[in-house]
N, C-alpha and C positions, 0 to 999 in steps of 0.2 A: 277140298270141299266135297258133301258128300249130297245125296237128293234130300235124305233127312234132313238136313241142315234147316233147310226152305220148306220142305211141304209137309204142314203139322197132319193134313186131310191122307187118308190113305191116297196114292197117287191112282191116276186114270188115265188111259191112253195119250190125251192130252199132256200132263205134265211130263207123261216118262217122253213123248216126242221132245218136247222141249229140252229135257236132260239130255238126250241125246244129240240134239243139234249144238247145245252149247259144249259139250266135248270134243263135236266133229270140229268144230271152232276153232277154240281151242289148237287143237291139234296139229289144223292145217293153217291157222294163223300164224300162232304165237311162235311155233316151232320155224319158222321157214324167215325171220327178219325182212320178212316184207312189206313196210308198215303199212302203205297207199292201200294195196288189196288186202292187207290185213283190216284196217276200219273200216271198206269196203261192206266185207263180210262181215264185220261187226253190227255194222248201222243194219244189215238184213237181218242179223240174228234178234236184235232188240224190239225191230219194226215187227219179227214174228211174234216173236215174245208178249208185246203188248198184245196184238191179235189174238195171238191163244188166250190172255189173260182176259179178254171183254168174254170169251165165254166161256171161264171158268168160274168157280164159285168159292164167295169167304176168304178165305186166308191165301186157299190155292190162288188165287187173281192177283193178291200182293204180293203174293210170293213171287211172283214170275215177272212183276216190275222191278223188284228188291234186286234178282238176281239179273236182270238186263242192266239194272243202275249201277251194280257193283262189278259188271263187268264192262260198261264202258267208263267209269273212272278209273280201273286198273287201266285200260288201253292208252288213257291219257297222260299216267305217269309213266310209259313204258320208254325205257332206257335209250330205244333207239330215235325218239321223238322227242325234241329239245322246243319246239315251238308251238304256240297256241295254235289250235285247231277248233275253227269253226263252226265244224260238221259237227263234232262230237264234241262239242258245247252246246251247242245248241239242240241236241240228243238228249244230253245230261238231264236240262233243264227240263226237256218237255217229260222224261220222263219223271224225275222230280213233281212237276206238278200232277202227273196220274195220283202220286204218293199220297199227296199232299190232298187230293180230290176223295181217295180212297176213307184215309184220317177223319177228313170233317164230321163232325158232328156222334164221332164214336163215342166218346162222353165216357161212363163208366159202364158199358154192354159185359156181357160175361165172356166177349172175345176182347176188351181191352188191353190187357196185358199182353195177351200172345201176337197184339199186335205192335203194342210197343218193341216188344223185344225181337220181332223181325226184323223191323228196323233200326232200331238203336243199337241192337248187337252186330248186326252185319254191316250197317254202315257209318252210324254215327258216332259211334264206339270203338271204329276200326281205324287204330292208328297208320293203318298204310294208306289211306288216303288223306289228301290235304286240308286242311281245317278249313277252305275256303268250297270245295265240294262238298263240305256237309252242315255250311250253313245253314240253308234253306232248310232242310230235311230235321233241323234240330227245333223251328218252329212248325212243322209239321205233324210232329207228334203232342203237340202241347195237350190238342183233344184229350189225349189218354191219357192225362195227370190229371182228372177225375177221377182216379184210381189212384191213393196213396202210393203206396208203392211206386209204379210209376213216379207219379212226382217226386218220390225221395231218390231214384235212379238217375231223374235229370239234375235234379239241384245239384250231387256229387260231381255230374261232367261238368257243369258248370264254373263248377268251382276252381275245375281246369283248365279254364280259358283263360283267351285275353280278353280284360275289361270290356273294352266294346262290345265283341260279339254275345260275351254272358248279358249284357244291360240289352240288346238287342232280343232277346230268347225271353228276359225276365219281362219285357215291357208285354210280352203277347202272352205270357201269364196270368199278367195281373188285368188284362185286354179281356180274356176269358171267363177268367173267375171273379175277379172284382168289380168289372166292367170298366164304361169308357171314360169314365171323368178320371177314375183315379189313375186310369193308363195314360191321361194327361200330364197328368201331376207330375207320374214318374216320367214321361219324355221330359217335359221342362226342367224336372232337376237334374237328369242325366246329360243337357242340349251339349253339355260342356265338352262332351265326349262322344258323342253319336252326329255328325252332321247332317245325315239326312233328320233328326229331330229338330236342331237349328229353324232347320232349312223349314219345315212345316209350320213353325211359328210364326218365321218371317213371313211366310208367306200369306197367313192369318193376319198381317200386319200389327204384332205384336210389339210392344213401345216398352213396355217393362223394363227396369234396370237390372230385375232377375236374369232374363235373356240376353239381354246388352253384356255380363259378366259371362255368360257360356258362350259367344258369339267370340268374345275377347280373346278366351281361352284357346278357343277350335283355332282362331287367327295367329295365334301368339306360337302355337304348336307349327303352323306351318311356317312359319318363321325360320323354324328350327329344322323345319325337311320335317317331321311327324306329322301323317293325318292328312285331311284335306288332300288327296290323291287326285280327284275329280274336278277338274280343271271349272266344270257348271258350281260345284259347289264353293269352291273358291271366288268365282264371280259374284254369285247371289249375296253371300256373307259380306264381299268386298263393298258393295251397293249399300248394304243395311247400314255396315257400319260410317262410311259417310253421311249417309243421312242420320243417321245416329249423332253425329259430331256436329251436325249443323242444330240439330232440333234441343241439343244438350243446353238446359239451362245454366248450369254450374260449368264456369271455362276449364275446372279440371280434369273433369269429364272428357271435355272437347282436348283436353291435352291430350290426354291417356288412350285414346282413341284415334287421336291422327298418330300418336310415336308408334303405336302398334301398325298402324296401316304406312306409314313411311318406315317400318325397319322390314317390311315385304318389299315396298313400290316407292323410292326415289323421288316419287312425283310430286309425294304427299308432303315432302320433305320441306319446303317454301310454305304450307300450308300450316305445320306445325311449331315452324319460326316463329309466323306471323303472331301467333299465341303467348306470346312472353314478350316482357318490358324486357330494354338494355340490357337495366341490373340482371334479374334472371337469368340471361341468357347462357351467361357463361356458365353456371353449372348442370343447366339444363343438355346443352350443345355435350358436355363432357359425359353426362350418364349416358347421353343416347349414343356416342361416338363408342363407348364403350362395349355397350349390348349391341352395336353392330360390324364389330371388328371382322366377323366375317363374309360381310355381303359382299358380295360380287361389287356393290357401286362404294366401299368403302373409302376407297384411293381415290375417286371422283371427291366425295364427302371432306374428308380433310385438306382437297385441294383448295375447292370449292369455301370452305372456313379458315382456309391460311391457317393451319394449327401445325406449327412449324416443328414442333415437339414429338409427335406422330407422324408425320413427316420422316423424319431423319428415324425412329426406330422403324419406319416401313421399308425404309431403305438397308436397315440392318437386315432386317429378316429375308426381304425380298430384292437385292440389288438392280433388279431392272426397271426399278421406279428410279431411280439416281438420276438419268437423264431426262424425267419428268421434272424433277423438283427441284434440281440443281441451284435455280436461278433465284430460287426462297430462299435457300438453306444456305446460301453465300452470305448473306450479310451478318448472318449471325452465330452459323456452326463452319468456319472456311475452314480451321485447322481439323476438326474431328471431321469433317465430310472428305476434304483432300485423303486424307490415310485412311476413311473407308473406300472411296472411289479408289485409291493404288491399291489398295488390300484387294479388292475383287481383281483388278485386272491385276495381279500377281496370280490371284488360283484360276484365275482362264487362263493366264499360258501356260502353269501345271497343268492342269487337264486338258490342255486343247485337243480337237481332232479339226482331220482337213477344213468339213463345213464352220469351224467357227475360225477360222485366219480371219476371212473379213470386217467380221464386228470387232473383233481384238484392232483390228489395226482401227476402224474407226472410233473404236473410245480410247486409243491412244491418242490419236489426234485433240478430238476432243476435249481429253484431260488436257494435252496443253494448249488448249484454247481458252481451257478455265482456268488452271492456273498458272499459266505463264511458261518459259521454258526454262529450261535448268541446266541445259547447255550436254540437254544427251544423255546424263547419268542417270535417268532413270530408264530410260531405249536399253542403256547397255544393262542395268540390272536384271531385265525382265528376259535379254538375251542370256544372260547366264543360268535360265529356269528351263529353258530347253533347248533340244535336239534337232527338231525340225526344221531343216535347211527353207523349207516351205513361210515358214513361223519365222523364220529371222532374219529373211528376206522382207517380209511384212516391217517386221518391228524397226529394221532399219532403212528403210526407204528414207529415200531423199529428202521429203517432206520435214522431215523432225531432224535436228538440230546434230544428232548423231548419225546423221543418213550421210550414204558414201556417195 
């Protein structure tokens, strides 16, 4: 990085000081793995930085933010710093809003462009920083897309983003230049994907079936682990959409709306029963058992419905449901459940290690509590699958029928 880089204005006492502090920095930071006194020295370097910069003038004043901003988002990605940092986030930020303060109302001046491209080139353009550091900073420069060019330099980064954050930058474009109705338009057809847009409408108390379909969406995604990160935003949505379910004319509506909020929250689950006749039920219970195979409350769910069928494949996949569901699955699968239950307890005493002797011995018991005893020959089969004096002392204890 050289002074040119940053200062378009011939430099003045002023900024060559600043160059010079941020080398000594530099130097006696970054060289020495110190991180603590390293951001230390940092947060002084930036704190000076702005300082010089209130009495500098033009470009020279951004310039000296630009170059405090991009040298405490390097210090945040530094190799020896594996954990969020406070201080220098909260650095970040404030210096981001000088940026952002500087920007306002530049429109299309004949410094426009040299302004965008201070910024946009050094930071928001600059892949060594994290696309989440240069959010903010990529609505910040919107002012300066009064200037074609400009605008045609941001549309391209744009285009390299992810969905959200581009719809996010487009909204305070059209916020700008088209004004505020039609920056409505576009939150509500994007709400599907931006939750803080959602989140604005509802709060608007917005009733629309337009937004009830984006509201759906955001929920349906967190369903899946995608989105909805923010635990407030989750709440708020989770709120609309029961009252959404209750205020719903059309009962399919009110289906479609509790099976999304019961394939998050269990709770909901008795609530979205209650919405279907008899008949129904059964194909209804089977779509949604399906779309939620993997929730944490799934095994709860098919207990809870006696669906005896999924049942026995959960105990294929997952064997330590077996002693859950045992007492179902007897009347109707005893022969395939018996020789999946000895099949497991055949490859735990292949694999056994010390900590599992105990559970082995007690799902042997077990198994012949379920199915009866066989006079030892299966004790001695499982003894002939290993070594461990430990393990077959276990398997043949007194208890079972082959015990000494």
């Amino acid at each position: 990085m050289t002074d040119t880089e940053f200062l378009v204005y011939p430099q003045n006492e002023l900024t060559k000081k600043a160059f010079k502090m941020l080398r000594d920095f530099e130097k006696k930071a970054l060289a020495r793995n110190d991180w603590e006194k390293g951001k230390r020295e940092l947060i002084q370097f930036a704190d000076a930085a702005v300082e010089m910069g209130k009495q500098a003038e033009g470009l020279n004043q951004l310039a000296l933010y630009v170059l405090a901003t991009r040298e405490v988002l390097t210090y945040l990605k530094w190799p020896v710093k594996s954990v969020y940092d406070e201080d220098l986030d909260d650095k970040a930020f404030d210096l981001v809003d000088l940026i952002w303060k500087f920007c306002e109302g530049i429109g299309n001046s004949e410094i426009c462009e040299d302004v965008f491209n201070l910024v946009f080139k050094q930071v928001i353009d600059n892949p060594e920083f994290d696309p989440k550091s240069r959010r903010d900073l990529r609505t910040a420069v919107v002012p300066c897309c009064a200037n074609k060019n400009c605008r045609a330099e941001l549309e391209k980064h744009l285009e390299k983003l992810d969905r959200n954050d581009a719809i996010v930058v487009r909204k305070d474009l059209i916020l700008e230049f088209e004004g505020e109705e039609a920056a409505r338009a576009f939150m509500k057809a994007n709400a599907q994907f931006v939750g803080s847009y959602a989140r604005f409408f509802i709060e608007e108390n917005d009733e629309s079936e337009e937004l009830e379909v984006a509201v759906l969406k955001l929920w349906h995604d967190r369903a899946k682990g995608d989105g909805l990160s923010s635990w407030r935003y989750t709440r708020v949505i989770e709120k609309y959409l029961v009252k959404a379910s209750e205020r719903a004319i059309d009962i399919n509506r009110s289906k479609r709306i509790l099976k999304e909020l019961a394939s998050v929250n269990y709770e909901y689950f008795p609530k979205f029963k209650s919405l279907h006749s008899e008949d129904e039920w059964k194909d209804a219970l089977e779509g949604f058992a399906s779309s939620v195979e993997d929730a944490d409350f799934y095994p709860e769910l098919i207990d809870d419905e006696d669906m005896k069928e999924r049942m026995l494949e959960l105990c294929k996949q997952m064997p330590r449901f077996m002693l859950t569901y045992y007492d179902k699955l007897l009347p109707d699968y005893r022969d395939e459940f018996e020789l999946l239950y000895k099949n497991d307890l055949r490859d735990r005493v292949k694999k056994a290690r010390e900590k599992d002797i105990e559970e082995i011995s007690q799902r042997l018991d077990k198994c012949e509590e379920i199915f009866g005893l066989d006079n030892g020959s299966f004790r001695k089969e499982l003894m002939g699958l290993t070594k461990s004096r430990a393990l077959l002392r276990a398997i043949s204890k007194a208890d079972g029928p082959g015990g000494k």
